[in-house]
N, CA, C and O of each residue as an XYZ file, in Angstrom:
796
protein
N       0.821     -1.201      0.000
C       0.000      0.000      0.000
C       0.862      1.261      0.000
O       0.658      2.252     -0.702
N       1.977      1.074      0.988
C       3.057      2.557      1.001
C       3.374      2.663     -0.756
O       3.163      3.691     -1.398
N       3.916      1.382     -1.349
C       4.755      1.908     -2.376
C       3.717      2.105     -3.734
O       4.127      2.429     -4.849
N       2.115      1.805     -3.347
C       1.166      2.041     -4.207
C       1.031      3.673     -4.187
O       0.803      4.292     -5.227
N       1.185      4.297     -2.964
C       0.182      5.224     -2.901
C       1.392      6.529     -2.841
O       1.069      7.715     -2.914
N       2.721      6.083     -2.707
C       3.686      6.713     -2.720
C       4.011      7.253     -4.189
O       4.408      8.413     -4.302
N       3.870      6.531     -5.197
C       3.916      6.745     -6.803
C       3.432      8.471     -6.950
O       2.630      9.055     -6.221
N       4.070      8.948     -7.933
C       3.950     10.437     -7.789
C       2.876     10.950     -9.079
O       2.923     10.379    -10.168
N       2.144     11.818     -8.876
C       0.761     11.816     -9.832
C       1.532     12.717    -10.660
O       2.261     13.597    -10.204
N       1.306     12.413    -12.207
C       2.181     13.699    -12.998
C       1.560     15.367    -12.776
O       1.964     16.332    -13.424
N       0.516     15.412    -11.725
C      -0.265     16.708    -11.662
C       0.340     17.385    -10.635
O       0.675     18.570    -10.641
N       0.501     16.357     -9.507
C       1.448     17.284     -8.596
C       2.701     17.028     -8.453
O       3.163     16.735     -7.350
N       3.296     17.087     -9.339
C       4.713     17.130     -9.505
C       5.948     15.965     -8.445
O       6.190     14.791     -8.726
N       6.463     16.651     -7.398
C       7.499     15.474     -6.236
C       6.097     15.463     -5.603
O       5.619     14.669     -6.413
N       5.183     15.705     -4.866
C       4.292     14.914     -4.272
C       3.707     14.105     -4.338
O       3.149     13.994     -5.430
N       3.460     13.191     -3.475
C       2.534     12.172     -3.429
C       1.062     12.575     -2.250
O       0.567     13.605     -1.791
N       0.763     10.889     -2.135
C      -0.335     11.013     -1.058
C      -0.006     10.981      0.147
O      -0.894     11.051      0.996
N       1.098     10.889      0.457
C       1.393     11.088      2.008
C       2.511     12.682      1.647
O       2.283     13.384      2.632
N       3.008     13.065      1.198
C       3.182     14.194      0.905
C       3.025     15.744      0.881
O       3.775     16.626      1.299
N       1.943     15.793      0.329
C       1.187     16.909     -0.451
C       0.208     17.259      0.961
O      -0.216     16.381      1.712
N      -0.019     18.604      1.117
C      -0.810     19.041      2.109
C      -1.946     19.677      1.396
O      -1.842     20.450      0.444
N      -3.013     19.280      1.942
C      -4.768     19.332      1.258
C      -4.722     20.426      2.059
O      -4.063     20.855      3.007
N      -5.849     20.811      1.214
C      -6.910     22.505      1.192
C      -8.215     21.509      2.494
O      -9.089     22.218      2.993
N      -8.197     20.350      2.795
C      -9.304     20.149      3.549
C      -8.732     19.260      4.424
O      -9.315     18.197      4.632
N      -7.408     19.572      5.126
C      -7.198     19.153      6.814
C      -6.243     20.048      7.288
O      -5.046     20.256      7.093
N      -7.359     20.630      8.139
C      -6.240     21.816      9.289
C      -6.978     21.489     10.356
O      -8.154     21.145     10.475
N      -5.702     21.724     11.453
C      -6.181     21.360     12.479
C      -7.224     22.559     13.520
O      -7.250     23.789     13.556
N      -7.938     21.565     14.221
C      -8.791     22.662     14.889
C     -10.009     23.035     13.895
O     -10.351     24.218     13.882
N     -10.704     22.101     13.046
C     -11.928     22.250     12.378
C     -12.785     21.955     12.491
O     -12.923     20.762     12.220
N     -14.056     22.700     12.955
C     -14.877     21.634     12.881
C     -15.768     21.320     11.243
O     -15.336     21.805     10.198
N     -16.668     20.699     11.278
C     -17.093     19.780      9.704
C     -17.531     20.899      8.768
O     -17.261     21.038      7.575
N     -18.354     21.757      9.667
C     -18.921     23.152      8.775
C     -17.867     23.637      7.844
O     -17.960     23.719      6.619
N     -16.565     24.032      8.807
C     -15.320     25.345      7.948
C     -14.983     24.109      6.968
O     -13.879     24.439      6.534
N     -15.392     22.551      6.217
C     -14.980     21.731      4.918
C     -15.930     22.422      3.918
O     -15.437     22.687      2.821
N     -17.289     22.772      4.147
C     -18.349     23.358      3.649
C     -18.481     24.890      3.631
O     -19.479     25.561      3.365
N     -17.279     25.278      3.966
C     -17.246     27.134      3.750
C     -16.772     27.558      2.461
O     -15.615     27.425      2.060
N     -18.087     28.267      1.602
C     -16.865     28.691      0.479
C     -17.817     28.287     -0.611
O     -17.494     28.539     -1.772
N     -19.170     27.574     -0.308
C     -19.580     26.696     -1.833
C     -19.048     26.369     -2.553
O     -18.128     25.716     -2.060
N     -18.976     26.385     -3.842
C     -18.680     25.898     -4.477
C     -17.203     25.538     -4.229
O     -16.813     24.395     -4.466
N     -16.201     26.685     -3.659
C     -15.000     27.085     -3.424
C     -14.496     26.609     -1.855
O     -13.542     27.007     -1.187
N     -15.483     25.648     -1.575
C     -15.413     25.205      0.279
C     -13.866     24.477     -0.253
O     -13.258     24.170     -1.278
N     -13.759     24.463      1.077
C     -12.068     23.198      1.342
C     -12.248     22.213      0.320
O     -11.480     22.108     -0.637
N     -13.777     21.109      0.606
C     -13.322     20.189     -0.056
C     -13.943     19.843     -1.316
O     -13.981     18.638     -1.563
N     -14.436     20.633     -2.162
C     -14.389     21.073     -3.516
C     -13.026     21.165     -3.728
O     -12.561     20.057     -3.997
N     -12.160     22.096     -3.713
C     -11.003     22.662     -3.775
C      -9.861     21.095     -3.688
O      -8.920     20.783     -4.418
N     -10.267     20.610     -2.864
C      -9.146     19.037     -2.751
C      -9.616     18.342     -3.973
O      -8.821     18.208     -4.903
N     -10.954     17.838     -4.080
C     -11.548     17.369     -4.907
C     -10.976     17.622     -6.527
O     -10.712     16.730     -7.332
N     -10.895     18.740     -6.694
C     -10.285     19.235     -7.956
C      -8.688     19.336     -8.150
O      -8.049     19.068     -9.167
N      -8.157     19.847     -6.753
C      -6.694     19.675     -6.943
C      -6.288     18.247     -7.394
O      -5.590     18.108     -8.398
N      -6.766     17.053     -6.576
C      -6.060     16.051     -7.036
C      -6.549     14.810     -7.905
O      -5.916     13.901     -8.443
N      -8.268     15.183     -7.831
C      -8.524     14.025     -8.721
C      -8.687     12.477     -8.646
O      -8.920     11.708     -9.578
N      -8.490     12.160     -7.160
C      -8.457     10.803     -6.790
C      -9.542      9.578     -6.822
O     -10.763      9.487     -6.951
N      -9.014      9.150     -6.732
C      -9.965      7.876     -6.740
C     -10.589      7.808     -5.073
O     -11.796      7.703     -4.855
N      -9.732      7.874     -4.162
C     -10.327      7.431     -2.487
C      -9.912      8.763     -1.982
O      -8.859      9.386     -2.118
N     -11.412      9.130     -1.144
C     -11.024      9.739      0.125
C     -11.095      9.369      1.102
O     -11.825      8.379      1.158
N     -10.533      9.767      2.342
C     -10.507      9.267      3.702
C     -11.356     10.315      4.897
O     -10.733     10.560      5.930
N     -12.484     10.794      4.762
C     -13.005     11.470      5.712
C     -13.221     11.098      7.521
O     -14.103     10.369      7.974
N     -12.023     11.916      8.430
C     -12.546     11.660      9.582
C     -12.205     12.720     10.307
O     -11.015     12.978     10.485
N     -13.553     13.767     11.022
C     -13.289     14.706     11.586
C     -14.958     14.514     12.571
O     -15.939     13.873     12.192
N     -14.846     15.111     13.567
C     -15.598     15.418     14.530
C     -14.975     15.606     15.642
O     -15.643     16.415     16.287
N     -14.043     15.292     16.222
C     -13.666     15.915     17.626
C     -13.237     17.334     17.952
O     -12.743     17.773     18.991
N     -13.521     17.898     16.905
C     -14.152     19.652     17.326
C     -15.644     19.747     17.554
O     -16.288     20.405     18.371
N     -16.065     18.784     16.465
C     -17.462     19.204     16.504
C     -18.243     18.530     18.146
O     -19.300     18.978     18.590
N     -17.358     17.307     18.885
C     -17.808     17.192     20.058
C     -17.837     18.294     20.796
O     -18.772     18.403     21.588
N     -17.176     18.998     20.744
C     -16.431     20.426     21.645
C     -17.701     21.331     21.476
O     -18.384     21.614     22.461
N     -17.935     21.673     20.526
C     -18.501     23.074     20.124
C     -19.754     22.739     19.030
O     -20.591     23.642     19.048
N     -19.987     21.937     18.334
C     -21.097     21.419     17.726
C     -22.508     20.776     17.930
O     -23.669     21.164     17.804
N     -21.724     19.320     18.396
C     -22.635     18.513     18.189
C     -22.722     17.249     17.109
O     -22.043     17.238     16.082
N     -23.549     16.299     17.434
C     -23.603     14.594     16.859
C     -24.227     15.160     15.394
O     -23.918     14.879     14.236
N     -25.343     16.172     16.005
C     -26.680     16.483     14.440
C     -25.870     17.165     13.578
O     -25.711     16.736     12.436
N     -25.156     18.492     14.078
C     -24.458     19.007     13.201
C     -23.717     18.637     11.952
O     -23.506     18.947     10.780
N     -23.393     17.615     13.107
C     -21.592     16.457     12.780
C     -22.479     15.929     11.458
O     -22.238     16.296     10.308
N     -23.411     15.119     11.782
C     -23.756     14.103     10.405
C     -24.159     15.050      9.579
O     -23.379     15.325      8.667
N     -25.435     15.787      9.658
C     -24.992     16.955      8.538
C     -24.488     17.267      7.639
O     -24.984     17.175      6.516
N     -23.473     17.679      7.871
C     -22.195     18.069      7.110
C     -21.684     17.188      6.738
O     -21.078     17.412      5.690
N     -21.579     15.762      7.258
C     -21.041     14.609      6.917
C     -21.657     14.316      5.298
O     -21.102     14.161      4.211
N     -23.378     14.330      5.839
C     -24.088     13.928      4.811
C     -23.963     14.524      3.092
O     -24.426     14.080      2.042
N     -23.223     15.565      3.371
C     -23.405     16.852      2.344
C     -21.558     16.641      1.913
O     -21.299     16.622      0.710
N     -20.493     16.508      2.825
C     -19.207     16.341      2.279
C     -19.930     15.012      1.250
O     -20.205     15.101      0.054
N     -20.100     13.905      2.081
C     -20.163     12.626      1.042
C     -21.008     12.918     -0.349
O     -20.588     12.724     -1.490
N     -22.374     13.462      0.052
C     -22.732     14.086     -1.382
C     -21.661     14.429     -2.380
O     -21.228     13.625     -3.205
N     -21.223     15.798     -2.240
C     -20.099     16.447     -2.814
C     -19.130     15.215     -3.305
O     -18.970     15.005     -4.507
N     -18.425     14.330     -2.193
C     -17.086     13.512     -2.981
C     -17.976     12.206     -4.303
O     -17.346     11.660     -5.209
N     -19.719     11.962     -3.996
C     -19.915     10.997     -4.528
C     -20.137     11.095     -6.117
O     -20.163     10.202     -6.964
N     -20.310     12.691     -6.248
C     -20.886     13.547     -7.601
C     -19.716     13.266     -8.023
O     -19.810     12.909     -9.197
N     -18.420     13.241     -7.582
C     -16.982     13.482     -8.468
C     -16.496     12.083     -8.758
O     -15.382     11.934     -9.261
N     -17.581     10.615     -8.351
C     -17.136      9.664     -8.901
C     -15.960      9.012     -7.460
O     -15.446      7.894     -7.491
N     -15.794      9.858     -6.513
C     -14.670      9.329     -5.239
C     -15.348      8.324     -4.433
O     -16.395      8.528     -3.818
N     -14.821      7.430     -4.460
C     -14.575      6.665     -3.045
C     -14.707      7.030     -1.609
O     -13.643      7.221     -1.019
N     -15.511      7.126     -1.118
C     -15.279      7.979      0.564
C     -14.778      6.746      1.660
O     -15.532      5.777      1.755
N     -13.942      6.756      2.211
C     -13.992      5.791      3.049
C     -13.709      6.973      4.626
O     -12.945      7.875      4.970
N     -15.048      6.102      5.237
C     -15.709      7.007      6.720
C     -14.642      6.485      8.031
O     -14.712      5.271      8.223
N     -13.895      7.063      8.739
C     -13.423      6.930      9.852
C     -14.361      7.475     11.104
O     -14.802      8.624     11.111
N     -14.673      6.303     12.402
C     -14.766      6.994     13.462
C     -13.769      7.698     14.073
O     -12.617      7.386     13.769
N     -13.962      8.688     14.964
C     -13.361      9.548     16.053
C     -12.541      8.844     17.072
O     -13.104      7.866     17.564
N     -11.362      9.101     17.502
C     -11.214      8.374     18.757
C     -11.967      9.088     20.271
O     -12.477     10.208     20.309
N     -11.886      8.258     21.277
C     -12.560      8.791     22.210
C     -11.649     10.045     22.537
O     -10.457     10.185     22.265
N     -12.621     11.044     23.278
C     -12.914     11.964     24.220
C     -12.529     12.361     25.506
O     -13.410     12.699     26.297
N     -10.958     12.376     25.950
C     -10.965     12.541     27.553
C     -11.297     14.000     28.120
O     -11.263     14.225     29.330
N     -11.613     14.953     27.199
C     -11.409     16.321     28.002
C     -12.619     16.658     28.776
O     -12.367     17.389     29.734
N     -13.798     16.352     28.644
C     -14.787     16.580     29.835
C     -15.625     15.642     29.489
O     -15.430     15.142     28.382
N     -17.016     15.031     30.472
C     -17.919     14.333     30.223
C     -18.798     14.261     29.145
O     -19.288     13.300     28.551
N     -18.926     15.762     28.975
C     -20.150     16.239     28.404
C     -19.388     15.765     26.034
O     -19.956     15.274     25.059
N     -17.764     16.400     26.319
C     -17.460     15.983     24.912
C     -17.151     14.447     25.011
O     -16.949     13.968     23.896
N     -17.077     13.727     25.832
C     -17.100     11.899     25.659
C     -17.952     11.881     25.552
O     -18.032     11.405     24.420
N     -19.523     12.151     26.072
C     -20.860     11.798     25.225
C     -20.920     12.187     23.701
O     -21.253     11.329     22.884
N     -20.712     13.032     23.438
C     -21.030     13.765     22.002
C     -19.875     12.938     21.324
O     -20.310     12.272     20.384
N     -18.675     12.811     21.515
C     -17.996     11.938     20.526
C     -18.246     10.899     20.902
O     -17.225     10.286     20.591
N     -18.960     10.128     21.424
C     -19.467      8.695     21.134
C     -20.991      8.733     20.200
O     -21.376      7.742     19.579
N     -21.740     10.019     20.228
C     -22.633      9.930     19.567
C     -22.486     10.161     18.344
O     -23.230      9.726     17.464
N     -21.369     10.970     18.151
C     -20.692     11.117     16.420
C     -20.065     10.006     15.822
O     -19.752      9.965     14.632
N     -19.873      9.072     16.673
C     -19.382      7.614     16.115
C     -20.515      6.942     15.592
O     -20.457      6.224     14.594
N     -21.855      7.227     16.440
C     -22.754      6.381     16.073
C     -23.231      7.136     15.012
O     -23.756      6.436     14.146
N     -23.226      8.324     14.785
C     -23.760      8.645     13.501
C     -23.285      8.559     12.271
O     -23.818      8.346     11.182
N     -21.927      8.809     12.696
C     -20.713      8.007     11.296
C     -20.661      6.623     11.152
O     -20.368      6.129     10.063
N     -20.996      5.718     12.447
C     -20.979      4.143     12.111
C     -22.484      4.027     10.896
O     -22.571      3.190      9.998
N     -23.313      4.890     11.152
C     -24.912      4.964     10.664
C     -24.519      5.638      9.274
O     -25.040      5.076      8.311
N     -23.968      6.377      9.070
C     -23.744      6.774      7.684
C     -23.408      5.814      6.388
O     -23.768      5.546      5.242
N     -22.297      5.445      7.585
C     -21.355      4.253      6.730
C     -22.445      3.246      5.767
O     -22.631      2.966      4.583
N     -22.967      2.946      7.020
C     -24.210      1.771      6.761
C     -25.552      1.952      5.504
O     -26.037      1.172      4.684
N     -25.809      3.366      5.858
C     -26.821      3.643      5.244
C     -26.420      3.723      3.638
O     -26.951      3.162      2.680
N     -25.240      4.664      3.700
C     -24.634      4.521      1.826
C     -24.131      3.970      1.518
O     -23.722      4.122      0.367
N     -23.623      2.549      2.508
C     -22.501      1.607      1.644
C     -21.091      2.218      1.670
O     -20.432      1.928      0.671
N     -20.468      2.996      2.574
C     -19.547      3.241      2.653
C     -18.060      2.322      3.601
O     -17.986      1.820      4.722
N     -17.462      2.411      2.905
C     -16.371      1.895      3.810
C     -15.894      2.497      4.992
O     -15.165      3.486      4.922
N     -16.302      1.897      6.306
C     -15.747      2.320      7.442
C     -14.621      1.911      7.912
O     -14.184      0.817      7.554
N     -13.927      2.716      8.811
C     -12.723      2.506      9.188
C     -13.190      2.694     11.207
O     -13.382      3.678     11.922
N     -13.201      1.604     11.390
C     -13.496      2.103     12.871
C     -12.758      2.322     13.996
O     -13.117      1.779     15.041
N     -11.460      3.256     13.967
C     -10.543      3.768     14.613
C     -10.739      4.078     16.148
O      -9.841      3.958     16.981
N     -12.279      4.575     16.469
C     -12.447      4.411     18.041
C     -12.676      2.908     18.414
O     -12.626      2.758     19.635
N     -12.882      1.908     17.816
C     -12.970      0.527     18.407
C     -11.671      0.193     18.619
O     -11.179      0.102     19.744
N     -10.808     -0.088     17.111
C      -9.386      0.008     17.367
C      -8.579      0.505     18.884
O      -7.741     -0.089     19.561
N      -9.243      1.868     19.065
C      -8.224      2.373     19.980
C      -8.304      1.870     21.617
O      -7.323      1.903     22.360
N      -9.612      1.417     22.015
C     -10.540      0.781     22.963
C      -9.385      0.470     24.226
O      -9.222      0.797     25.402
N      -8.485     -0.646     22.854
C      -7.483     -1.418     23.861
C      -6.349     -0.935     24.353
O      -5.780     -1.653     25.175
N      -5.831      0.145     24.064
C      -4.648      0.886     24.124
C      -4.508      1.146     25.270
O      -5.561      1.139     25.908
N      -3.140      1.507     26.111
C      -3.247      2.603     27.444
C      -3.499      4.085     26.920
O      -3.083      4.613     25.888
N      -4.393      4.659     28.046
C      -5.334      5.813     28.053
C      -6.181      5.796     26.783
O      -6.305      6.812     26.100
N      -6.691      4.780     26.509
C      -7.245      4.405     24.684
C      -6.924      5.115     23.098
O      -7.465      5.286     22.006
N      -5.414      5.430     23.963
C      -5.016      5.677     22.532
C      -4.833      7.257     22.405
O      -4.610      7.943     21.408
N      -5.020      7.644     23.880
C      -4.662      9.378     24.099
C      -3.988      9.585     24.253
O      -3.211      8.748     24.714
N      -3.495     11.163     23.990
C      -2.217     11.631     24.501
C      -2.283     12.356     26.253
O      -3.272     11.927     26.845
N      -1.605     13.126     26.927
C      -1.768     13.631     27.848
C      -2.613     14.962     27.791
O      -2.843     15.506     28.871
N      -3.065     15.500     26.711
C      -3.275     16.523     26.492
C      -5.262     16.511     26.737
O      -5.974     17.469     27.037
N      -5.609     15.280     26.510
C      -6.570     14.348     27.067
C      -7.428     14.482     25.889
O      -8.612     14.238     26.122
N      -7.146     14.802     24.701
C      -8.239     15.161     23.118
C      -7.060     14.797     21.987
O      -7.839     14.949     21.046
N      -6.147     14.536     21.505
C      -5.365     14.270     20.150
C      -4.719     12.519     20.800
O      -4.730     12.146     21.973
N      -4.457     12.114     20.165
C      -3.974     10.725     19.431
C      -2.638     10.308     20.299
O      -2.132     11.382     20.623
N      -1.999      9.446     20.715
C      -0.656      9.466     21.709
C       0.135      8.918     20.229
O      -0.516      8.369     19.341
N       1.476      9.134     20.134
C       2.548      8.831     18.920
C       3.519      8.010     19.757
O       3.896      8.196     20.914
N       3.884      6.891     18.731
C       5.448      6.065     19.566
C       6.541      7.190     18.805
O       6.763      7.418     17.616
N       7.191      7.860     20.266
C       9.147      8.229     19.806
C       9.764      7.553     20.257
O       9.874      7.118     21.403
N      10.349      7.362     19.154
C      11.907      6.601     19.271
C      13.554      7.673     19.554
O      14.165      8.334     18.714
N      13.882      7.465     21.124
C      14.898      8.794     20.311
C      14.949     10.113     20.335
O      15.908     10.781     19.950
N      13.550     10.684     20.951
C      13.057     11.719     20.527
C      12.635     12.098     19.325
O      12.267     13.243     19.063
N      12.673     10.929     18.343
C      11.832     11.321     16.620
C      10.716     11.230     17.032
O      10.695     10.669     18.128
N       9.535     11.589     16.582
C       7.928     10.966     16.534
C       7.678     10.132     15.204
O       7.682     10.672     14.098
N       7.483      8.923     15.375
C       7.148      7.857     14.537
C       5.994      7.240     14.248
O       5.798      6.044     14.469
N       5.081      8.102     13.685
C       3.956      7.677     13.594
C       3.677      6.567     12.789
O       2.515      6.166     12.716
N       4.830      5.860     12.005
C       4.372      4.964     11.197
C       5.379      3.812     11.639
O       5.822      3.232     10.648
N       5.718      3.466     12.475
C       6.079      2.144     12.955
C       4.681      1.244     13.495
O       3.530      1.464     13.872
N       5.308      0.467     13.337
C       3.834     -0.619     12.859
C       4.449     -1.907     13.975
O       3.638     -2.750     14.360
N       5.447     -1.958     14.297
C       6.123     -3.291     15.640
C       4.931     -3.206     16.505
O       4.110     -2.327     16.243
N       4.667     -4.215     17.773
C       3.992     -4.364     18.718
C       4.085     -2.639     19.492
O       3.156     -1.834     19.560
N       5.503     -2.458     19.999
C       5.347     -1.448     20.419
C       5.048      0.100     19.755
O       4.996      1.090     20.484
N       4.924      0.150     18.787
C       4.806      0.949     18.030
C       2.986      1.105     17.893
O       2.460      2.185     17.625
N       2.388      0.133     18.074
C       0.989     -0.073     17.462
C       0.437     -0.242     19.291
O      -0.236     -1.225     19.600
N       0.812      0.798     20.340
C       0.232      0.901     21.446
C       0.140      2.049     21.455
O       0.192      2.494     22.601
N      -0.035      3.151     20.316
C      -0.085      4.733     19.988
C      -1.204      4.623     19.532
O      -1.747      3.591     19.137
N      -1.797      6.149     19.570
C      -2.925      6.332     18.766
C      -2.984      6.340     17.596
O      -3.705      5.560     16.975
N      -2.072      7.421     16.924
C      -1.682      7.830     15.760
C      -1.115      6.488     14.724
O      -1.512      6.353     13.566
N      -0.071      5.507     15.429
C       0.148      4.816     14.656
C      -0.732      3.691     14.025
O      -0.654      3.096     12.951
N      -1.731      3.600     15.239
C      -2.995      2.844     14.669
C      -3.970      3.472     13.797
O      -4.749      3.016     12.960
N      -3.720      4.630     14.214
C      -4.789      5.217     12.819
C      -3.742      5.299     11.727
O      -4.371      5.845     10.821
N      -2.421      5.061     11.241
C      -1.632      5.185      9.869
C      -1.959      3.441      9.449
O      -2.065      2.983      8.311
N      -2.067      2.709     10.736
C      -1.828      1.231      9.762
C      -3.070      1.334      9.478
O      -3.225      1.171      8.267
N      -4.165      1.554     10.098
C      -5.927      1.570      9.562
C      -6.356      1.703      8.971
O      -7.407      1.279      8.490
N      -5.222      2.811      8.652
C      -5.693      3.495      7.104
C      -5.155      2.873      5.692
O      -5.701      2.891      4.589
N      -3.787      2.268      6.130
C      -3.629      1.613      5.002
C      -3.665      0.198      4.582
O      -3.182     -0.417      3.632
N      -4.591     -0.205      5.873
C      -5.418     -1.787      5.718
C      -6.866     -1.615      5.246
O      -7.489     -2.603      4.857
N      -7.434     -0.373      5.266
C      -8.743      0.447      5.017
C      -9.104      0.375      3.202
O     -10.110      0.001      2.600
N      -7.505      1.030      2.624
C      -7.183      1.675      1.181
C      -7.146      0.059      1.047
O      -8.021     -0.361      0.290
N      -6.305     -0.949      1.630
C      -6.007     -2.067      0.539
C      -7.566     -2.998      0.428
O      -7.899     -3.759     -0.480
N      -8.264     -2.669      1.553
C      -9.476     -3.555      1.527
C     -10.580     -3.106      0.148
O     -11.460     -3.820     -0.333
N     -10.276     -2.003     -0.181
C     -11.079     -0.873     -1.143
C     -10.384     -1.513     -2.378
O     -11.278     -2.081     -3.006
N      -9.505     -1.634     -2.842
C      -8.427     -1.614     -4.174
C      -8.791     -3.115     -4.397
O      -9.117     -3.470     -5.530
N      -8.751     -4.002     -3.382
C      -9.208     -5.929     -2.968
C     -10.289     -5.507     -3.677
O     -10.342     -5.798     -4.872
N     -11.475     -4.652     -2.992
C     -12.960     -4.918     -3.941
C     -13.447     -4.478     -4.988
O     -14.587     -4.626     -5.427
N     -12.365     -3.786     -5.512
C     -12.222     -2.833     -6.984
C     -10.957     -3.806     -7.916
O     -10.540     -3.667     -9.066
N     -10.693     -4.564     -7.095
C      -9.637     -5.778     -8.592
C      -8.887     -5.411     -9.140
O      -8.775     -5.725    -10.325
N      -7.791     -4.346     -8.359
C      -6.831     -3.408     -8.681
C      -5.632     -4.077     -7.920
O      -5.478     -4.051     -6.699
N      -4.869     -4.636     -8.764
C      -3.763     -4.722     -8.166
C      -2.475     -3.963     -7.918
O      -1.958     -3.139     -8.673
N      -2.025     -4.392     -6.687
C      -1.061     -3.495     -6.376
C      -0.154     -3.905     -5.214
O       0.115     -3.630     -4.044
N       0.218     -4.881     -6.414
C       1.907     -5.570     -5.867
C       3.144     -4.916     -5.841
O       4.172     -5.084     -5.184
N       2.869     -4.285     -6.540
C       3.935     -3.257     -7.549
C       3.255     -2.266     -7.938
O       2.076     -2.324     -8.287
N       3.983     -1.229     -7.907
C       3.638      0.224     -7.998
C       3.485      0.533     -9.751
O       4.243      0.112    -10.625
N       2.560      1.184     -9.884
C       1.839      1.058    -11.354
C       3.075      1.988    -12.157
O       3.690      2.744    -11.405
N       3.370      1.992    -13.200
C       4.418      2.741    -14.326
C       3.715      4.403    -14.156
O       2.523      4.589    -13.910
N       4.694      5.468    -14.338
C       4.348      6.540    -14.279
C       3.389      6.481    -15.718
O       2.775      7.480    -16.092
């Protein structure tokens, strides 16, 4: 999957998909600011920059904060619209849990259930990253008690070591998830990718 998705698109030049920084992930968003802009929102704007075949949509743990579950699907409902008109792939990630107050661990468990419900309802591929994280110490939090915990080695941050110890992070379980997520998608589309396709 790395050396599939690593291949460089002749549109964006040395970038790839782990590379290239999108018009629709900054941190600190909630689902609305993807939908600011109409036609010209964030993820129109990705949509057209790159042209892909799969997206990976997973955001709500702002919208636990300051939103809401109704909001959350919403906007959910209306991004997936938008990526399904362009012919994309959406594949739906849950949220990981919630340590910063009671009130946002309810609401991000109810945005799971509305993204597990999405998934379901359009046939989308889910990625269920808060089940994943369940088993982890602090389930996969950092100290900060709301973002993802990372294995360092060293003082590097290694989000993509994939060893036993490496896969007791948040972050690194959401990088392998994602790219056991993409190969399960490419498996049901009869695309192989043993080998990285010829420019």
């Amino acid at each position: 999957m790395i050396a599939w998705f690593r291949r460089r698109s002749p549109r964006s030049g040395d970038e790839n998909s782990f590379t290239r920084g999108s018009a629709a992930a900054t941190a600190g968003w909630e689902s609305s600011q993807l939908l600011e802009g109409g036609d010209r929102c964030p993820v129109e704007r990705e949509l057209q920059a790159v042209r892909g075949a799969f997206t990976v949509l997973m955001i709500g743990t702002n919208d636990a904060e300051r939103a809401g579950a109704g909001t959350l699907a919403a906007n959910l409902s209306q991004i997936v619209d938008r990526v399904e008109r362009r012919g994309v792939v959406t594949l739906l990630s849950t949220i990981p849990e919630h340590h910063g107050s009671d009130a946002a661990r309810a609401e991000a468990r109810a945005i799971n259930g509305r993204i597990r419900a999405l998934a379901a309802a359009r046939h989308l591929p889910l990625i269920d990253y808060h089940a994943a994280m369940a088993s982890l110490p602090s389930e996969g939090i950092s100290d900060d008690r709301v973002h993802p915990s990372v294995f360092v080695d060293h003082g590097d941050t290694r989000a993509a070591v994939f060893t036993p110890e490496g896969l007791r992070y948040g972050y690194n379980v959401r990088n392998l998830l994602l790219l056991l997520g993409l190969r399960r998608v490419l498996d049901a589309a009869g695309v192989p990718y043993a080998s990285p396709p010829s420019r």
